[in-house]
VOBA-1610 file (N, C-alpha, C; in pm, whole numbers, padded with zeros to 5 digits, always signed):
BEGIN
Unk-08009-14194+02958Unk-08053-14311+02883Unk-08008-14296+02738Unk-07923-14382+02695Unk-07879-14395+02552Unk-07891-14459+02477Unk-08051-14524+02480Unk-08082-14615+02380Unk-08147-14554+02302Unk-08157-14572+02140Unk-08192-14498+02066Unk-08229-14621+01935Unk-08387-14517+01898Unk-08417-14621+01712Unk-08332-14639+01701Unk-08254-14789+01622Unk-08216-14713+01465Unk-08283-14750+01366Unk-08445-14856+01348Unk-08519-14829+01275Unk-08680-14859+01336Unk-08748-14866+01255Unk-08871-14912+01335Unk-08834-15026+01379Unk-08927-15024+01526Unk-08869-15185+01594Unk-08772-15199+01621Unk-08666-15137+01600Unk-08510-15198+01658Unk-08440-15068+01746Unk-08391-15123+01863Unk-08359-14986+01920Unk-08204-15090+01920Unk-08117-14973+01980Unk-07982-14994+02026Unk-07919-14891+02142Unk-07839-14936+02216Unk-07731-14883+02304Unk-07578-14887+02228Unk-07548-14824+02167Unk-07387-14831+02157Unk-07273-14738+02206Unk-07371-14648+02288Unk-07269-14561+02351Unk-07171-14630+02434Unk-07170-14711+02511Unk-07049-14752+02591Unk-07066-14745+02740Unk-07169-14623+02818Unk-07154-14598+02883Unk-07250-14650+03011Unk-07309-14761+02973Unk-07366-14876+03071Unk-07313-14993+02990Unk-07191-15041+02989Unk-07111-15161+02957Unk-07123-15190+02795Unk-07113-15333+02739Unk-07171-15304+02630Unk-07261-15270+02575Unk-07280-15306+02446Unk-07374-15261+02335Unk-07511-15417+02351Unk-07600-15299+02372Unk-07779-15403+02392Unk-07825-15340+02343Unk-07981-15365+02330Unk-08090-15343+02211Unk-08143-15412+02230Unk-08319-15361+02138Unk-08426-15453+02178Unk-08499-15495+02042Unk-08572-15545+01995Unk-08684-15615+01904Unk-08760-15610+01944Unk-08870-15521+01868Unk-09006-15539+01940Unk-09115-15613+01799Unk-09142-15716+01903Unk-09221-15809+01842Unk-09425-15748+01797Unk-09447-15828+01750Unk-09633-15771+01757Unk-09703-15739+01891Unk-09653-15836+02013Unk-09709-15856+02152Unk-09582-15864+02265Unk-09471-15803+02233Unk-09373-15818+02347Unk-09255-15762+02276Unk-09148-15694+02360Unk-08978-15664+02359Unk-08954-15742+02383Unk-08844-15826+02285Unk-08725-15873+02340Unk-08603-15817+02289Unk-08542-15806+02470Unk-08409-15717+02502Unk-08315-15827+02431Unk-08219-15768+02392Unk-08081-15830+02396Unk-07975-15785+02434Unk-07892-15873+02525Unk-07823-15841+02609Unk-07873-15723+02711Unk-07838-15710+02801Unk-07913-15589+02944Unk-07864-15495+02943Unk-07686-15454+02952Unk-07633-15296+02978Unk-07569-15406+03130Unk-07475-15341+03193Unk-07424-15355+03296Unk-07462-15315+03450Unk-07503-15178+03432Unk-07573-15085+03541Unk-07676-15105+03578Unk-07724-15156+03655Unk-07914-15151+03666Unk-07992-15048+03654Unk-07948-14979+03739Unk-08001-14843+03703Unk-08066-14763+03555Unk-07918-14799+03510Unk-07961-14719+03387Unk-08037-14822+03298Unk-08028-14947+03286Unk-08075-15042+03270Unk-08241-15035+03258Unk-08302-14959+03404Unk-08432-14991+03446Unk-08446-14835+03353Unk-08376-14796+03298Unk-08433-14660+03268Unk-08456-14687+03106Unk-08384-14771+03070Unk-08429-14812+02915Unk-08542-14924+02928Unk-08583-14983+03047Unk-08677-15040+03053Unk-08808-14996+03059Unk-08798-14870+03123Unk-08882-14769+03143Unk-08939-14671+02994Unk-08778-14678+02943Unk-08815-14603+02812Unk-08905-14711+02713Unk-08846-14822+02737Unk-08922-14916+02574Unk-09064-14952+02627Unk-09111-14963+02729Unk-09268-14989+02801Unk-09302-14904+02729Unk-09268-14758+02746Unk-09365-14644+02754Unk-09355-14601+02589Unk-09253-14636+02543Unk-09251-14591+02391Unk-09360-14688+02322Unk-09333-14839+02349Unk-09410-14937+02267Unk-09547-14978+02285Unk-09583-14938+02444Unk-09692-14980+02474Unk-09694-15140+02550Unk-09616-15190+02518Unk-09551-15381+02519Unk-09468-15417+02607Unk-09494-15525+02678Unk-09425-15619+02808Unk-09278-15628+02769Unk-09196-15623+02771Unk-09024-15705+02842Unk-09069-15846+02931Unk-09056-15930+02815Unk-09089-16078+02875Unk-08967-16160+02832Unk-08858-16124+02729Unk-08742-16210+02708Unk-08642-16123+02685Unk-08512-16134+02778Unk-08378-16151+02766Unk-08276-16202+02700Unk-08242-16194+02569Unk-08135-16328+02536Unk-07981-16272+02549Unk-07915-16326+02610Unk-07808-16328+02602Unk-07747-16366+02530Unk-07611-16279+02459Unk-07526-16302+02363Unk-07402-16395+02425Unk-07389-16337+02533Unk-07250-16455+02606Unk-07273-16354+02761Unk-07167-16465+02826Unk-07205-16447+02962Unk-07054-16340+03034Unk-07002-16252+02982Unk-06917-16191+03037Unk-06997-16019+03104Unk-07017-16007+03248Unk-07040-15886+03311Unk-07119-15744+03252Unk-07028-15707+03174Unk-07056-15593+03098Unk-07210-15581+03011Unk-07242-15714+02975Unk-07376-15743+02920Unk-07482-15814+02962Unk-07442-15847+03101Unk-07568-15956+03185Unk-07560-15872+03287Unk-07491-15786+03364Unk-07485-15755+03509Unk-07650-15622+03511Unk-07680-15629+03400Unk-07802-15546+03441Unk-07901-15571+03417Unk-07927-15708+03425Unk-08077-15791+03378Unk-08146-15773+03514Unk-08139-15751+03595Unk-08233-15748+03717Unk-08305-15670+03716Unk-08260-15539+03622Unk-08405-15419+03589Unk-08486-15420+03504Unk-08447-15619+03442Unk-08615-15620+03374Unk-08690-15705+03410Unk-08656-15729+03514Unk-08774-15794+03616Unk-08889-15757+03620Unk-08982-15861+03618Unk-08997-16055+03570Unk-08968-16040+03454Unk-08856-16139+03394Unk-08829-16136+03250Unk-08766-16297+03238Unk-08804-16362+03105Unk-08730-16507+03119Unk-08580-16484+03063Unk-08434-16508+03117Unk-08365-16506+03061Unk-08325-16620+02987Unk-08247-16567+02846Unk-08213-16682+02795Unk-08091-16714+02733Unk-08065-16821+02750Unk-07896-16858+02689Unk-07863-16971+02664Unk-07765-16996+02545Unk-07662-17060+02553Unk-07645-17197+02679Unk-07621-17311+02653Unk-07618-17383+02730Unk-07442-17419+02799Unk-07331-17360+02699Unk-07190-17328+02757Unk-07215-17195+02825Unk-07299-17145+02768Unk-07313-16984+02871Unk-07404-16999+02980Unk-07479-17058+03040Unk-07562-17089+03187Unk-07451-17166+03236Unk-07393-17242+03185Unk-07262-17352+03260Unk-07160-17202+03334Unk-07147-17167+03243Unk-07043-17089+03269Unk-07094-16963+03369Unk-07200-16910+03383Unk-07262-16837+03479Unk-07289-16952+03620Unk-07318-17062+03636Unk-07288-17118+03741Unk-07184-17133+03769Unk-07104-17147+03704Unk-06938-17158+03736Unk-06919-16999+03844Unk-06927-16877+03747Unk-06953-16729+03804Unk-06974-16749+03937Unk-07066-16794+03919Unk-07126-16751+04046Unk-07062-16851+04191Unk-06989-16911+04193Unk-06949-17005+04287Unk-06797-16926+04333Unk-06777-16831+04198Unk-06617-16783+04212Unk-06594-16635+04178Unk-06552-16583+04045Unk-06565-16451+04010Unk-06686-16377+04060Unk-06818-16411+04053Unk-06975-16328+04058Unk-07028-16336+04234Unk-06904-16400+04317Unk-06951-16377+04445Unk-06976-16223+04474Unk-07042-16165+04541Unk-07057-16056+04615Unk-06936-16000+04638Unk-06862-16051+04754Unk-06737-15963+04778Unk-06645-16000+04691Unk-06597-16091+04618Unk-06518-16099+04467Unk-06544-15969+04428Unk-06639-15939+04380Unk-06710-15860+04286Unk-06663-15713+04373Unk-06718-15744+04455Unk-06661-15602+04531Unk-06528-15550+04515Unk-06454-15658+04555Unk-06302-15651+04551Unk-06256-15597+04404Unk-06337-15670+04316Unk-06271-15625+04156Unk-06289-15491+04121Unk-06404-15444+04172Unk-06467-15315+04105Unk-06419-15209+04220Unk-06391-15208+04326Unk-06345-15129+04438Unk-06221-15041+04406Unk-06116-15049+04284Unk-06062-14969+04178Unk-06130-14872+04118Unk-06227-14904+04049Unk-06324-14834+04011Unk-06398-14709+04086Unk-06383-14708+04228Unk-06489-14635+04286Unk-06524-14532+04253Unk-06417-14474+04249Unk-06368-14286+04237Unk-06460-14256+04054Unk-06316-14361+03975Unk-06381-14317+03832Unk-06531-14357+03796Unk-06585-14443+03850Unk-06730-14521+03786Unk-06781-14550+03911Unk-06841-14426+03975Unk-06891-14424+04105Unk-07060-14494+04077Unk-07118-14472+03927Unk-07260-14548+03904Unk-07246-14695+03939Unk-07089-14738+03857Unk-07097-14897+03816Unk-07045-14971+03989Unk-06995-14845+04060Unk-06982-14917+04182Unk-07075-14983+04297Unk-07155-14846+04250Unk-07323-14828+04323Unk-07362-14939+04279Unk-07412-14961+04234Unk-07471-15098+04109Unk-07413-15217+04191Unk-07276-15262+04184Unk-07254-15371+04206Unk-07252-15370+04367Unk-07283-15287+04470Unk-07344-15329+04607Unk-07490-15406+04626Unk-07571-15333+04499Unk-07643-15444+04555Unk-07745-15525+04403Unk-07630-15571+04326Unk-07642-15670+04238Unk-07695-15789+04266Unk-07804-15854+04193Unk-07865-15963+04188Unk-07811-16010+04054Unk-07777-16166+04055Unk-07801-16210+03955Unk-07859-16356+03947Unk-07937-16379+03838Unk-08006-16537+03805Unk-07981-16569+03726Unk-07947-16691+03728Unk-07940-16804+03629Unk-08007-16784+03522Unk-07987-16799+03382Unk-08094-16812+03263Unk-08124-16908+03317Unk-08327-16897+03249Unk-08405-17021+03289Unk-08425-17078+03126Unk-08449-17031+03037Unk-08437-17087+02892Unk-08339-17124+02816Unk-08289-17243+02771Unk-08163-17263+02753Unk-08176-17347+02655Unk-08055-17332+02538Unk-08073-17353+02406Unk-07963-17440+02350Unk-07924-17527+02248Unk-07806-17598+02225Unk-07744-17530+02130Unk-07855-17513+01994Unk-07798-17482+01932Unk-07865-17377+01920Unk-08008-17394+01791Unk-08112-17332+01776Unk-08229-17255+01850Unk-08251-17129+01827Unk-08408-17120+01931Unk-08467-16973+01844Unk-08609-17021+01829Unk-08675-16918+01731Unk-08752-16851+01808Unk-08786-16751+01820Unk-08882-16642+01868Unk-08969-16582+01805Unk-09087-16542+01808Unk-09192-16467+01791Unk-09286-16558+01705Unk-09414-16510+01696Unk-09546-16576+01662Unk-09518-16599+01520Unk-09430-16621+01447Unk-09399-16613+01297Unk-09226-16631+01295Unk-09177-16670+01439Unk-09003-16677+01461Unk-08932-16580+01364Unk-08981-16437+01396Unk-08893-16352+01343Unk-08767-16367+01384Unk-08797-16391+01487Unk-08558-16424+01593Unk-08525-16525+01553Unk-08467-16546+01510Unk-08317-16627+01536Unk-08215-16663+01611Unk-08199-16724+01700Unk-08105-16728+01816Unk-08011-16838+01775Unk-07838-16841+01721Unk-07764-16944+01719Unk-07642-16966+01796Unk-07616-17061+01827Unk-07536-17079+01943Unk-07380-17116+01797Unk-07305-17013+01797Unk-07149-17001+01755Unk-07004-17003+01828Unk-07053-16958+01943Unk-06897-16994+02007Unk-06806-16912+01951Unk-06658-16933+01985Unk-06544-16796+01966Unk-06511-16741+02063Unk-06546-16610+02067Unk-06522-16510+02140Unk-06526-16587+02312Unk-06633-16685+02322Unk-06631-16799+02460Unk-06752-16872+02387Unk-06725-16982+02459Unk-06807-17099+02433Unk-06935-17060+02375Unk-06974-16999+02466Unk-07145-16959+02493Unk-07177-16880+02361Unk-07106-16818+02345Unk-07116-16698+02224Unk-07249-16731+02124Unk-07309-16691+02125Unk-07407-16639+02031Unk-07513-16546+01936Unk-07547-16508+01839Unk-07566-16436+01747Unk-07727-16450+01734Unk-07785-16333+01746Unk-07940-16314+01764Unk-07971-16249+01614Unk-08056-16306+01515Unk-08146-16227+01395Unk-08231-16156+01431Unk-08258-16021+01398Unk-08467-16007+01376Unk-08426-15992+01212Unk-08538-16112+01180Unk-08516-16124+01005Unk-08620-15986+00962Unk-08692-15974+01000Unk-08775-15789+00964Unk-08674-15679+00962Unk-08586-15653+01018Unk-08509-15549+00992Unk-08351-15581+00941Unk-08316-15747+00876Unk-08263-15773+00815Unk-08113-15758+00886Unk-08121-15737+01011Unk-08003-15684+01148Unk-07962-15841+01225Unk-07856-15832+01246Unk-07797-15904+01359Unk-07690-15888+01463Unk-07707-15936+01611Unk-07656-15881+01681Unk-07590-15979+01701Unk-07419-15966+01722Unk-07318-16070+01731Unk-07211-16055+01919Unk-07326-15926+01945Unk-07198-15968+02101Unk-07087-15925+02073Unk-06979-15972+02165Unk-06867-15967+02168Unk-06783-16041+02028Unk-06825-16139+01939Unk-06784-16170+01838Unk-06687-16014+01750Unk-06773-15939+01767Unk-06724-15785+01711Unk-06665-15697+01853Unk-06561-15590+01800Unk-06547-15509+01890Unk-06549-15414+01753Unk-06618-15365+01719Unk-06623-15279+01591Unk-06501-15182+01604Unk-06408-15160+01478Unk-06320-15068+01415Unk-06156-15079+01552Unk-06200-15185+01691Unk-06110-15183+01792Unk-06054-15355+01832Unk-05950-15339+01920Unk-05889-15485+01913Unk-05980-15556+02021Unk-05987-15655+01979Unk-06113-15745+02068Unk-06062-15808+02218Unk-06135-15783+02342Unk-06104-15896+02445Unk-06108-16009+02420Unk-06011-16146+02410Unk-05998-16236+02365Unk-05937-16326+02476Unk-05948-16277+02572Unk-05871-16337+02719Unk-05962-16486+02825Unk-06113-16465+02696Unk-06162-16573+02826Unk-06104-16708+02791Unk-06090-16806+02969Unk-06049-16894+02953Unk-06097-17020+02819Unk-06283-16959+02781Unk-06301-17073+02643Unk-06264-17027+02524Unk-06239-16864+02498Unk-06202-16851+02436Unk-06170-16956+02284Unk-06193-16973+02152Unk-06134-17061+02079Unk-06098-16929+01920Unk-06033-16901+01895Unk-05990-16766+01818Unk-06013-16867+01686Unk-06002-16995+01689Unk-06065-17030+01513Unk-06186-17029+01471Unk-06251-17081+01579Unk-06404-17111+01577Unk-06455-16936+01597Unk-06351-16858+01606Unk-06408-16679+01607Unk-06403-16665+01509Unk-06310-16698+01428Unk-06309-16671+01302Unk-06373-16734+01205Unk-06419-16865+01205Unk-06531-16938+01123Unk-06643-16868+01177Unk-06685-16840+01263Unk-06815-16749+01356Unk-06902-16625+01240Unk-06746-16577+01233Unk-06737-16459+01152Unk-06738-16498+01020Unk-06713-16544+00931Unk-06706-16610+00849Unk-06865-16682+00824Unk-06921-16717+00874Unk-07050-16784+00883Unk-07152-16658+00869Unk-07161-16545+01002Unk-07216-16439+00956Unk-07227-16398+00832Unk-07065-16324+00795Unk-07050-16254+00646Unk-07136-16288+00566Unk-07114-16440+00535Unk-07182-16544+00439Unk-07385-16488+00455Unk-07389-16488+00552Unk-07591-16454+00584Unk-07619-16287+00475Unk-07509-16185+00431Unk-07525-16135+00432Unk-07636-16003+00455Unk-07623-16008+00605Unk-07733-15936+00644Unk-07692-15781+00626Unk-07761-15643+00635Unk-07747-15538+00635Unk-07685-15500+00722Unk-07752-15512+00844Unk-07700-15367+00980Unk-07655-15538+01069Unk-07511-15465+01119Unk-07445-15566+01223Unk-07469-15482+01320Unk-07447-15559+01463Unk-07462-15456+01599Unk-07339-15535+01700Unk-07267-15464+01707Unk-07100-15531+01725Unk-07107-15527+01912Unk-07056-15585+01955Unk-07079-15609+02111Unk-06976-15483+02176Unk-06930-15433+02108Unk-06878-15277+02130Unk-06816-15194+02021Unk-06866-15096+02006Unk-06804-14995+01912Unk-06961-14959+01821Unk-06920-14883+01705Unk-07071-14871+01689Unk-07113-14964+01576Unk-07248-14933+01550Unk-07368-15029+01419Unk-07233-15036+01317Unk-07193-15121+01234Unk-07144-15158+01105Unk-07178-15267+01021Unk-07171-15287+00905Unk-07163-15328+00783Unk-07113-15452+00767Unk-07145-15538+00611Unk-07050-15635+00562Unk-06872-15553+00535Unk-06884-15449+00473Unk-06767-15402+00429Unk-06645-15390+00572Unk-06727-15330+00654Unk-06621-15367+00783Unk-06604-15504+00845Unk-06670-15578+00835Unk-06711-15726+00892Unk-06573-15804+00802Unk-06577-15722+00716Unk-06442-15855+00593Unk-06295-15777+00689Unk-06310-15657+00679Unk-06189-15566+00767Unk-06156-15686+00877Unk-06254-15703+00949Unk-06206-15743+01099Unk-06187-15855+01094Unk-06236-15934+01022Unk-06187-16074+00999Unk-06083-16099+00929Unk-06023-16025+00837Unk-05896-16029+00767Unk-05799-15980+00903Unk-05861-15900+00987Unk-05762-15856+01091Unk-05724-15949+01172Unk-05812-16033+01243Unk-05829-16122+01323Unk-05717-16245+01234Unk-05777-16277+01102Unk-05689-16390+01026Unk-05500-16344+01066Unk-05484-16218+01023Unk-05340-16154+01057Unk-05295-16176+01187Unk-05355-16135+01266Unk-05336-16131+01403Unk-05299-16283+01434Unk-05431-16383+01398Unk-05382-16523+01450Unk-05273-16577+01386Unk-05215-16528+01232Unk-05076-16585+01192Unk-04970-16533+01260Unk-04973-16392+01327Unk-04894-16322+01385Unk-04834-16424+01488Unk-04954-16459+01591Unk-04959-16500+01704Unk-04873-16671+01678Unk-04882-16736+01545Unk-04869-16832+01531Unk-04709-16817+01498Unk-04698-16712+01448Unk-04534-16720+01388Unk-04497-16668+01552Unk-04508-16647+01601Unk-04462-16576+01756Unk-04435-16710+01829Unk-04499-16811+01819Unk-04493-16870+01950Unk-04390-16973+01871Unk-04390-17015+01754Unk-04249-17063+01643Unk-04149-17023+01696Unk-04116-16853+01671Unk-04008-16819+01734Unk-03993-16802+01870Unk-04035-16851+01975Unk-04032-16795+02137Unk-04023-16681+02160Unk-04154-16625+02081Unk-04099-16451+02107Unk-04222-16403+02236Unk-04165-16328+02299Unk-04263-16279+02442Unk-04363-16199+02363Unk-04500-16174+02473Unk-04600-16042+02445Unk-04506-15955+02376Unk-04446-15911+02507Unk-04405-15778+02503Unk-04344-15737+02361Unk-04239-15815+02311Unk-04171-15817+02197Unk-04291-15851+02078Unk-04391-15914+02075Unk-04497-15917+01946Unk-04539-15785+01975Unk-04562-15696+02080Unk-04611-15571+02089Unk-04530-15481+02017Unk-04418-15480+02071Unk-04291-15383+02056Unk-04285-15401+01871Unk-04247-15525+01830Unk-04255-15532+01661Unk-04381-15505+01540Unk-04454-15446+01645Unk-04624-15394+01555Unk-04676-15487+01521Unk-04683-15599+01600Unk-04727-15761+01517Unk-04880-15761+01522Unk-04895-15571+01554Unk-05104-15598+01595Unk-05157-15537+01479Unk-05235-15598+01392Unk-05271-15523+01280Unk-05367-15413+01267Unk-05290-15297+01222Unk-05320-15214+01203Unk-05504-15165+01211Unk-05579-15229+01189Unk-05692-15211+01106Unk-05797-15246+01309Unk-05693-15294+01386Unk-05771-15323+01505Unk-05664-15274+01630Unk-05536-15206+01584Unk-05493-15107+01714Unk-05542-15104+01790Unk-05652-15010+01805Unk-05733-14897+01885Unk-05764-14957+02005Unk-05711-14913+02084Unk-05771-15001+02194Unk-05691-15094+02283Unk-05578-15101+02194Unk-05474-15295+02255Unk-05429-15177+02347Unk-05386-15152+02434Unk-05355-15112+02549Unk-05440-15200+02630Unk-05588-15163+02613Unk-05691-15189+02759Unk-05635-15364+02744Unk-05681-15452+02617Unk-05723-15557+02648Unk-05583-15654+02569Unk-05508-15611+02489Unk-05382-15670+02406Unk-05303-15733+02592Unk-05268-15727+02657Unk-05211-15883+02753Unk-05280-15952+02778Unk-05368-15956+02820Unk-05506-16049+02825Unk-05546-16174+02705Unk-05561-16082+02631Unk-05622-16170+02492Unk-05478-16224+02425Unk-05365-16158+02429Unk-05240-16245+02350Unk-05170-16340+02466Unk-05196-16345+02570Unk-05157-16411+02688Unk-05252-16547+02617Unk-05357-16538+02617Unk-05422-16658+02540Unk-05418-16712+02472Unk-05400-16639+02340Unk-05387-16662+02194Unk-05241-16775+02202Unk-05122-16685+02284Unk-05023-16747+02311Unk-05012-16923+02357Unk-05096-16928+02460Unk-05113-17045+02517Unk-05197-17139+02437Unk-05296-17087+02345Unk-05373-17130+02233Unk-05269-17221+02173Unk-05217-17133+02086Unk-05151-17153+01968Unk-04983-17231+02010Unk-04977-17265+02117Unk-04814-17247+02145Unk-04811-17343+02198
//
């Protein structure tokens, strides 16, 4: 189990190693989780941990966006209301009719077996539900709406950014891949509205960010990645001007420096997009 303080009331996961980065808020009379972890398992074991640390129910879920890695382990906080985004429940019914079938799912992760024999276990016998709370834009939480819940978009439609104004923290999802190059491949994908997203944050200037992978950071890195992201999308824009392929924006270092780390896993994916975006 790798969820850990990082102050009173606020825990986090950023190790990596049950999908992304989740965390909880604990309110006067209840946790609320954000985002789940991927694994159930390990999932039910940070569920297990925040009961017994806080004393207090797991009665809300919010989801930051609806991609696997951060919803596939909400079933280990059962009974819990989930909540989301109203492009992000669209888009989990969509899931579920196509990608989130059972044997889909099987089929995708069946690569996996050998290396991520937990995350394989897991997805035999995965449940998933629909969020039942669903939001447009706005949605406040706690007896004094310490949360903040806003619906921003970017990274995918659904995308959204959770406050607890008491510890002066916000959690942005996948909007961040902290200090690494971001998955940018979903079909809603919109890379401007990521970058006004980001841009909108900065502006709140809150203290502690909690990046949808990589670890806790700052305003000072938050300007980094958005200046990166700004580069990247002129890159992408002068690329598709000249008819130049992936491969060749790869080959000419057209990935800025400051978000490398990483473009192996997810750089065809996300510039395959950007491409079709912009082009």
């Amino acid at each position: 189990m790798t969820l850990r303080k990082l102050v009173d009331g606020l825990f986090v996961d950023t190790d990596g190693t049950n999908g992304g980065n989740h965390g909880a808020i604990v309110l006067e009379d209840e946790v609320v989780m954000i985002d789940s972890g991927m694994i159930h398992p390990k999932s039910l074991e940070t569920k297990e941990f925040l009961t017994k640390k806080t004393g207090l129910p797991i009665l809300k879920l919010v989801f930051t966006h609806s991609h696997g890695d951060h919803v596939f382990g909400a079933q280990a906080f059962e009974p819990v209301s989930l909540i989301a985004s109203a492009p992000m429940r669209q888009r989990c019914e969509d899931n579920l009719k196509g990608d989130w079938k059972i044997e889909t799912l099987r089929n995708s992760y069946a690569p996996m077996k050998e290396e991520r024999p937990e995350l394989w276990e897991a997805i035999q016998d995965l449940s998933i539900r629909l969020p039942d709370t669903i939001f447009k834009t706005y949605l406040f939480l706690g007896n004094n709406e310490e949360i903040s819940v806003k619906l921003l978009g970017g990274h995918t439609a659904g995308s959204s950014t959770i406050i607890s104004h008491p510890h002066n923290a916000i959690f942005v999802g996948d909007l961040i891949f902290s200090g690494k190059f971001p998955y940018g491949g979903d079909p809603t994908c919109d890379p401007d509205r990521w970058i006004m997203a980001l841009e909108e944050i900065l502006a709140l200037g809150l203290e502690t960010i909690i990046p949808g992978h990589g670890p806790v950071c700052g305003l000072d890195e938050l300007e980094i990645y958005i200046q990166a992201l700004m580069d990247l999308r002129a890159n992408v824009e002068d690329a598709t001007t000249a008819d130049m392929t992936i491969s060749e924006f790869i080959e000419e270092g057209m990935i800025p420096k400051d978000i490398a780390e990483g473009a192996e896993r997810f750089a065809d994916r996300t510039l395959k997009h950007w491409f079709q975006f912009y082009g």
